[in-house]
N, C-alpha and C positions, 0 to 999 in steps of 0.2 A: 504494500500500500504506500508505505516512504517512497519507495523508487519512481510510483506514478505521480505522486505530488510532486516531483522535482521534474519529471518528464515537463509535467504541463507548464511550470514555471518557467522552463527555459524555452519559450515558443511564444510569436507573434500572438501576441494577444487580438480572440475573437472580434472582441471589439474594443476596441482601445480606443482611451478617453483622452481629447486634449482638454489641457488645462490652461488656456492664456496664460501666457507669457514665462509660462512653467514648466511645463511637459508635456510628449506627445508617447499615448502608448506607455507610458513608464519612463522614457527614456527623456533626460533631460540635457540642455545645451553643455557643455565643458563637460560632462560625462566621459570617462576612458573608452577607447574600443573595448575592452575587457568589462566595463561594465553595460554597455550596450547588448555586451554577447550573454551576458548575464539575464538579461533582463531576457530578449527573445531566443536566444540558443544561436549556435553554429551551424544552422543551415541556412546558407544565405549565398546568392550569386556575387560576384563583382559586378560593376559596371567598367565597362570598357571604351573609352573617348570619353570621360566625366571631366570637368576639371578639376576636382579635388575625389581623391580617394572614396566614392561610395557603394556601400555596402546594401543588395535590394534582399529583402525578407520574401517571399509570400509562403500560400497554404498551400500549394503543391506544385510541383516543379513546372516550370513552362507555363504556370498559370498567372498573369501580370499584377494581379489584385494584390497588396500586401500593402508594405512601406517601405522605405530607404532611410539609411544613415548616411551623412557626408560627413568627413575627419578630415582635421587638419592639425598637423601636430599629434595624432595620435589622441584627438581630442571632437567630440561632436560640437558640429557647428551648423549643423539644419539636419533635421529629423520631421518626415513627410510620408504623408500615402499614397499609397500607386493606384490609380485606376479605382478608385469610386469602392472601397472596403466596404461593403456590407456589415451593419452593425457601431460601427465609428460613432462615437459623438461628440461634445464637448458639454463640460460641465455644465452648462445651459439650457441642456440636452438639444443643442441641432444638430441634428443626424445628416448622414451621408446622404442624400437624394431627397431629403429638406427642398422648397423652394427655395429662392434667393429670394424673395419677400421674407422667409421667415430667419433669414439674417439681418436686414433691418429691423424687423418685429424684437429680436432681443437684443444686438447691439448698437443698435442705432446708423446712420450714417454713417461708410466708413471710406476713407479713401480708397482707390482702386489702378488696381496695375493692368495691363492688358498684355498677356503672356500668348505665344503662339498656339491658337485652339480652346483657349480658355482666359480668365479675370482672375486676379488674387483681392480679394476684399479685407486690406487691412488692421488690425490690432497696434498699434506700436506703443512697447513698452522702453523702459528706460533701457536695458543691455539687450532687446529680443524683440523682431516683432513674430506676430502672429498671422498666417495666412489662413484665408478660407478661399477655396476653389473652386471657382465656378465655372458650368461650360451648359450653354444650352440654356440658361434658367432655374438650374440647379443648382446644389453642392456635390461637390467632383469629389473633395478632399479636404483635407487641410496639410498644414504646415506651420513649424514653428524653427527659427533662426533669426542666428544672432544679427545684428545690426548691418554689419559690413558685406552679409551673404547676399546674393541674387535673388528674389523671391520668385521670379519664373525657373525652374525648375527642370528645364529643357538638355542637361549637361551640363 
């Protein structure tokens, strides 16, 4: 029974909670790889052409839905979802496939970026902002990074 509770610990949480300007999923900004890997486990692709080192999570091989980590320095510095995670929400409870009306409806007005395919609906906190992803009318995802990182998400 021990060994399945540490199974499930180390794996891409079903649905993982951000938490403005805190955390995404569990894992938070300046976090080591080693606690990143903690948090969802050691099954995880690279990205190849990235420009910083990131690390893609999902729930089964070849399947795009999960999250990513970006390191630098051996340290996270954006942590984000792939492809629209079923389940996702944020402490606010907006969910993954939410309207974009009901990201207004609980954060109000928010500045906005226009990323290729899709919008990031911004959060900005003092060391971190917060993305919300939207594509279509929806929410796509989210995203949470430090200040200096790119918030479109494109490589």
């Amino acid at each position: 029974m021990v060994a399945l509770a540490v199974a499930v610990a180390l794996a891409l949480p079903a649905a993982g909670v951000l938490a403005p300007g805190q955390s995404l999923g569990g894992v938070r900004l300046g976090d080591t790889r080693a606690q990143a890997l903690a948090r969802w486990g050691d099954d995880f692709g690279t990205c190849r052409g990235c420009r910083t080192p990131t690390l893609y999570f999902t729930y089964r091989r070849f399947d795009p839905k999960g999250a990513g980590v970006a390191l630098k320095k051996n340290r996270v510095v954006a942590v984000f979802t792939l492809w629209q995670p079923t389940g996702w929400r944020t402490t606010k409870r907006l969910l993954v496939g939410d309207s974009e009306a009901r990201v207004t409806e609980l954060y109000g007005p928010l500045f906005r970026t226009t990323c290729p395919g899709y919008e990031a609906m911004m959060l900005h906190h003092r060391d971190a902002n917060t993305a919300i992803y939207v594509r279509s009318g929806f929410v796509w995802g989210f995203g949470l990074l430090r200040r200096d990182e790119p918030v479109c998400r494109d490589r």
